[in-house]
N, C-alpha and C positions, 0 to 999 in steps of 0.2 A: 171348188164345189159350189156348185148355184145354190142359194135357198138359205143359206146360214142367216142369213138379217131376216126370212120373211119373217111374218106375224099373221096370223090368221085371226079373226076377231072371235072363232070359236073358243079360241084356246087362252085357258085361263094364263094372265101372267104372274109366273110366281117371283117371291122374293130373290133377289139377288146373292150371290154367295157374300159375307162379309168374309175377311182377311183371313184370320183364323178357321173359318169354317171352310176358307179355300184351300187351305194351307193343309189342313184331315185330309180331305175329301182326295184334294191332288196328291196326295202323297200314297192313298188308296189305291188311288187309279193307276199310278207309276206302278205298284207295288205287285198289283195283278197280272200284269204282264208289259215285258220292255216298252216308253214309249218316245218318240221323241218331242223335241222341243215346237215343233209343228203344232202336233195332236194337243199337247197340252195348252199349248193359245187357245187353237179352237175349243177347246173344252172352255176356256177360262171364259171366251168371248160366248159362247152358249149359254152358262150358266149367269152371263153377268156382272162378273167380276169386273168391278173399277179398273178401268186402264191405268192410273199409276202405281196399281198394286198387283201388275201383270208381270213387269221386269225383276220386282224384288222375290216375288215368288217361283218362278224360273229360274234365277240365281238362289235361292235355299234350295228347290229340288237339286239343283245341281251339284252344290254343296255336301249335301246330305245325302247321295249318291242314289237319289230317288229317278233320276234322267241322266243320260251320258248315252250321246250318238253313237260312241265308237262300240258302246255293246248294244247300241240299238239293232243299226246298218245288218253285221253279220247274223242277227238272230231272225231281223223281216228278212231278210232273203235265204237265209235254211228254213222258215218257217213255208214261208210262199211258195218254193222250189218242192219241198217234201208233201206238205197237206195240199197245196194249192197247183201243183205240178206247171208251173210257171216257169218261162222262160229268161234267161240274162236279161233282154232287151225289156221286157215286161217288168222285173224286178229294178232295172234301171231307171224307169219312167215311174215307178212307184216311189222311189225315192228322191229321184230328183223333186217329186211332184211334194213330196215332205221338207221341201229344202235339204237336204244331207249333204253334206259337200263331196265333190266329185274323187276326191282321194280318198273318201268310207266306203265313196259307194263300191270302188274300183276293189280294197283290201277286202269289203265282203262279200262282191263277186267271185271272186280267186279263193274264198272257201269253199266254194262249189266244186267236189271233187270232180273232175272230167268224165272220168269213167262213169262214175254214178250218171253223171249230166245226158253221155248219150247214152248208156240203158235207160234212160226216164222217155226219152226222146224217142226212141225204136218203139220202145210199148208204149206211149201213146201213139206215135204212127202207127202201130198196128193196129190197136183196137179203133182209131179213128177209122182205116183201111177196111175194118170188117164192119162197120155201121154203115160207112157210106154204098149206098144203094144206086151204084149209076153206072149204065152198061157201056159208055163211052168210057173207055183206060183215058184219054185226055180230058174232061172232065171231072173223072172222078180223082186224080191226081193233081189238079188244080183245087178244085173243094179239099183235100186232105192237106192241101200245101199251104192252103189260106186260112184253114181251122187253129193249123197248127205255131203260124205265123202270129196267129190274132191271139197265141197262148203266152208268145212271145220269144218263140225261138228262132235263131237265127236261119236266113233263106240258104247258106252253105249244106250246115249242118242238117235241115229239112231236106233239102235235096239227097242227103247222103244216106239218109234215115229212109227215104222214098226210092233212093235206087237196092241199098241192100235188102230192100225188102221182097220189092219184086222179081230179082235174082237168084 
């Protein structure tokens, strides 16, 4: 993510978290909703937090079973998948992009029940089918094939979702 170091000279800068008052606050933030060990750096680096009181604090969340990947992975991708109607490929690159390791990301892929996965997929190919406004059938099947790609579903399974529909 660009812009995490900037500084604007408008903006006032406030104190830094001390140990303890990082140690509340992260333990807050974990608390409100799953997060991983990614997010909470960049939190720690935002707010300020001394760098050699980044590793110790990380290791207590963890401890303290305030952070843990493994129930992170499966809960971002049922979360993103359901509210967010996001695709494998999409929830993959979200994670990856969080560090997770490629064996969390893989077990909470494979949460995704299938069936669920292509009803999700048909109804948004549909409603995307019925928004797009293009009297050419091969552009407006390329615009629904690239909507839906850039949601992050796979181009098999988009194709399958695009033929049983016009069938």
């Amino acid at each position: 993510m660009s812009g995490w170091g900037k500084k604007y000279p408008h903006e006032q800068q406030k104190k830094p978290w001390s140990f303890e008052e990082a140690k509340e606050k992260l333990q807050a933030f974990c608390a409100y909703q799953e997060r991983c060990i990614w997010e909470v750096r960049r939190k720690m680096y935002e707010k300020g937090v001394k760098e050699e009181d980044r590793d110790e604090l990380i290791d207590i969340l963890i401890a303290e079973k305030f952070l843990d990947e493994e129930r992170f992975a499966p809960a971002f991708a049922r979360g993103k998948f359901r509210m967010k109607k996001w695709g494998k490929t999409r929830i993959r690159q979200e994670l990856k992009m969080r560090q997770i390791p490629e064996s969390l990301i893989r077990k909470a892929l494979n949460e995704i029940d299938p069936q669920e996965y292509f009803d999700t997929l048909a109804r948004e190919t549909e409603k995307k089918w019925e928004k797009t406004s293009e009297a050419d059938l091969y552009k407006k099947r390329f615009k629904v094939i690239g909507y839906l790609m850039q949601r992050g579903f796979e181009q098999d399974l988009v194709q399958e979702a695009i033929a049983s529909l016009i069938d």
